[in-house]
N, C-alpha and C positions, 0 to 999 in steps of 0.2 A: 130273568135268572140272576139271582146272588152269585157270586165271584166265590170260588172256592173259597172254604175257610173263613169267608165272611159272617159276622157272628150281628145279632139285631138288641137294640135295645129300643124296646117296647115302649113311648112314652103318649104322655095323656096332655095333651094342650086343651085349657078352655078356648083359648082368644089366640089366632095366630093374624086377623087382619090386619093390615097394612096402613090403618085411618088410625087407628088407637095406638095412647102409647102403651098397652098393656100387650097387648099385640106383638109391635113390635120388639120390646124387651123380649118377648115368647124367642122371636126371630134369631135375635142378637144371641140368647142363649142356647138356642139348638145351631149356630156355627161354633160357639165355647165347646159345646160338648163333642162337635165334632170335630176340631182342633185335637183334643184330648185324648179320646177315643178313636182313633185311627181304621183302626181293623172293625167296626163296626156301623150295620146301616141304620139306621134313626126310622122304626116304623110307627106312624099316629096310627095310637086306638081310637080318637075321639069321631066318632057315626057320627052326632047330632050335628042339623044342620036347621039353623034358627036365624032369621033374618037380622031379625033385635035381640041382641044379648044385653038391653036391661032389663029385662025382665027379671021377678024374684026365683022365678024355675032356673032359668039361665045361670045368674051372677051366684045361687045360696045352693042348689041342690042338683044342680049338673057336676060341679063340682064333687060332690060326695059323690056322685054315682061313680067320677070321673077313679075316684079310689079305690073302690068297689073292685072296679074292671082288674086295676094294677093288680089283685089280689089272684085273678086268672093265671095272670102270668108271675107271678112271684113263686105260687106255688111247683110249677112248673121249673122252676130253678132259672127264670130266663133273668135278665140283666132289664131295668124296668128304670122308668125315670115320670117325676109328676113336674111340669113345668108352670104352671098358674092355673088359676087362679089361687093365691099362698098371703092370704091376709094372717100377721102374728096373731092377733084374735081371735081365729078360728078353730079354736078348740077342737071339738068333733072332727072338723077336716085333717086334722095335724097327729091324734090319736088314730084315725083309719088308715091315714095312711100306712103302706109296708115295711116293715125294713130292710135297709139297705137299697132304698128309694133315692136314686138322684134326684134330689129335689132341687130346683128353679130359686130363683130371687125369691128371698121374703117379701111382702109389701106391707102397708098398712101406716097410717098416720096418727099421733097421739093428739094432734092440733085440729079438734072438731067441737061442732055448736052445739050437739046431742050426746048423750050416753059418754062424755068423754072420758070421766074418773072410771066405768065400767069397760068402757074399751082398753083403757092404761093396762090396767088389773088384769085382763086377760091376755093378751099382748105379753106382759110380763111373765104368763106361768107358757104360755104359748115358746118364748122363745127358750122356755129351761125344759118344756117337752120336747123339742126339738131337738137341741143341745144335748139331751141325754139321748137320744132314738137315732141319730146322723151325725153325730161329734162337730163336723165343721158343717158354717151355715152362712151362707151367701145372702147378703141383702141387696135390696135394689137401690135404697137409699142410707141416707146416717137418720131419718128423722127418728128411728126406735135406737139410735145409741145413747141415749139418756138411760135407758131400760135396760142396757146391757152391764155387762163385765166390761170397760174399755179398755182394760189391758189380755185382752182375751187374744189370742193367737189366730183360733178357729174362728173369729167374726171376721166376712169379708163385706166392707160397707163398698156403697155406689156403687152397683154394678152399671148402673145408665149411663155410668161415663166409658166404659169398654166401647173401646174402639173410636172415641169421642175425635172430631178433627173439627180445624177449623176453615169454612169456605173460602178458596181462596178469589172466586167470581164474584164481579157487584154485579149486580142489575140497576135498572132505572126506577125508582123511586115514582111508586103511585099511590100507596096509601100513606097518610100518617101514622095510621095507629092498626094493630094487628092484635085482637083478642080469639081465645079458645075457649067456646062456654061449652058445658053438658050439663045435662040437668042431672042435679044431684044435690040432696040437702046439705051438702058440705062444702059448696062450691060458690058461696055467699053471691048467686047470681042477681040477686036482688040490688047488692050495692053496686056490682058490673054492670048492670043495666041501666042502672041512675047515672053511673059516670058515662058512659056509653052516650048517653041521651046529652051530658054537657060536650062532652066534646065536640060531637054531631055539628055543632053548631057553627063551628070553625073548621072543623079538622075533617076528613075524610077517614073511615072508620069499614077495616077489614075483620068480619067475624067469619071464622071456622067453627063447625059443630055445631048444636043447635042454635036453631030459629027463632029468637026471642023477641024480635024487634023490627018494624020495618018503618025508616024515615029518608029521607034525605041526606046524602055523605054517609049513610051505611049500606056495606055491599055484604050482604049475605052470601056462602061461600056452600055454606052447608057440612055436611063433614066429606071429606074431601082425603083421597091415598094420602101418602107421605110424601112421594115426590110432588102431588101437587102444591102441598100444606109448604114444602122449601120452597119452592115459588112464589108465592104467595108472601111468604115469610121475608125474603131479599128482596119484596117489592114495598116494603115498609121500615119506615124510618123508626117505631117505637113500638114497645109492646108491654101489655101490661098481664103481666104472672099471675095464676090461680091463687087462691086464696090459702088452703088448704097443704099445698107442698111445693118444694122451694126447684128442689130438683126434677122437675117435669120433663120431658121429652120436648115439649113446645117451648118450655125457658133454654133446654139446652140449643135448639135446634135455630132460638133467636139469637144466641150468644155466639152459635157457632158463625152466623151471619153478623157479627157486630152491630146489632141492635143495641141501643138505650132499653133499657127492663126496666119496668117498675116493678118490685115485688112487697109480699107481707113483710112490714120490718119486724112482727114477730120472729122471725127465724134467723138467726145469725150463721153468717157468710163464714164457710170453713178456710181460711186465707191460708193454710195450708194445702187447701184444695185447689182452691181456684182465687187466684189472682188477678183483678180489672175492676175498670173505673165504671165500668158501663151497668150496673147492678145499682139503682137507688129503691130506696126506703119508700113507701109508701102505706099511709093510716086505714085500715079496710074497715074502722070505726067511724070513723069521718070525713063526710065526702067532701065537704069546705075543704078543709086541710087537705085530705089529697089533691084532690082539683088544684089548689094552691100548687105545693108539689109541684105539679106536672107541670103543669104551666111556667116555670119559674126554670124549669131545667130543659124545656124545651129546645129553646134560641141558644140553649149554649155551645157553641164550640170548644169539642173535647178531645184530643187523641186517642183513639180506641185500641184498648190495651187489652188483653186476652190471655192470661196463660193458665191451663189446665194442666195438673199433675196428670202426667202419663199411669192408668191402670191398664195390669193386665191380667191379673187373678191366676198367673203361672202357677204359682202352689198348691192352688185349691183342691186339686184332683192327685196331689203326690200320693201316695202307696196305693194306690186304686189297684183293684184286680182288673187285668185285660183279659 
């Protein structure tokens, strides 16, 4: 039974599990919206129940259905919200949507090996559809602030640092190295696998998510909740960052544990942002030279420095109808 007066806002999650960071972000922004929203219960439309959501039904057209449904209820005059799957490029999904849709984190990255100059290009009309349909628009990362207004008011970047802390518990140190592979064309596994394969040799080597590899000094983990994924994570000394985005859940999650990161030195470190020594540079062109890298920065003794700008996205929801 609803509590008198209790009012519901209707929303549609692709991905709420607890292994992904697409997932969790889902999580993270249905506590924002119930921060905000006080007087109202948070009810999922989303039925479908799919073992693997890579699939292209899943990740491209559940999604659309997922808009479809909001349409139920919007007509109805109910209070309705679309939490992910919210790629800028998504055209179709972005024009179906309702208005006056709470919508979720944007996602989507401009730094990819295929279709990139055509991802940019829609990404771009993508985020001035949205901007005109929802006036303020939450993103999950800054990687599409290139593509914005950045003196825009209405743009809220890094929502993956809400709520961001850093662990104040060590653990005991049993892997060297801590990687997060999925299979995905954009997630240049091919070169992670080659390094993977040098390190192997020396180092003891922690992989979460897919199964790419089975040798000696690597422990396959599998993909694994998120409490395990922190465990796992404060049981290793280093980790080496996706290719594809800078701010990951698995970078933050190493950072929040004061790990060494290796990341893409394509992307520059927003020092406004975030502040520490523990963030190097590595070439995902060249495996010599990273290998080099890594190696070089290993044995160093460094003071581990941390500081993240406190977000809280207070304003985002001001004149909202209750």
């Amino acid at each position: 039974m609803l509590k008198k007066n209790k009012k519901i806002i209707y929303y549609w999650a692709s991905n709420e599990e607890n292994n992904n960071g697409e997932g969790f972000l889902a999580k993270n922004y249905l506590i924002f919206i119930k921060k905000n929203f006080k007087n109202y219960k948070l009810q999922p439309i989303n039925n479908f129940n799919y073992s693997d959501q890579n699939t292209l039904f899943y990740k491209y057209l559940v999604p659309l259905i997922g808009a479809l449904i909001l349409w139920k209820y919007y007509i109805k005059n109910q209070k309705i919200s679309y939490i992910n799957y919210l790629p800028a490029w998504n055209i179709i999904l972005i024009l179906l949507l309702p208005p006056k849709t709470i919508i979720g984190p944007v996602s989507g990255s401009v730094n990819r090996d295929k279709f990139n100059l055509l991802i940019l290009i829609l990404s771009y009309l993508g985020i001035k559809i949205l901007k005109y349909k929802y006036k303020k628009i939450i993103f999950s990362h800054d990687l599409l602030r290139k593509i914005t207004d950045k003196n825009n008011d209405d743009f809220y970047f890094n929502f993956l640092l809400y709520k961001f802390k850093l662990e104040r518990k060590t653990a005991k140190k049993k892997f060297d190295f801590i990687f997060y592979l999925r299979e995905h064309s954009n997630k240049r596994n091919t070169f992670s696998i080659n390094l993977i394969k040098n390190l192997s040799k020396k180092f003891k080597i922690c992989i979460i998510g897919k199964n790419f590899i089975k040798r000696k000094n690597i422990y396959n983990q599998g993909y694994v909740t998120r409490n395990k994924a922190l465990k796992l994570i404060a049981k290793s000394r280093f980790a080496v960052s996706g290719y594809e985005n800078l701010y990951s859940y698995f970078m933050l999650d190493c950072l929040s544990n004061r790990l060494i990161i290796f990341y893409n030195k394509n992307f520059i470190i927003n020092k406004n942002l975030i502040k520490t020594n523990l963030l190097i540079p590595i070439d995902y062109n060249n495996l010599d030279i990273t290998k080099n890298i890594i190696l070089k920065n290993i044995n160093k003794k460094i003071p581990k420095k941390v500081n993240i700008k406190n977000l809280n996205f207070n304003d985002f929801f001001d004149n909202k109808t209750s």
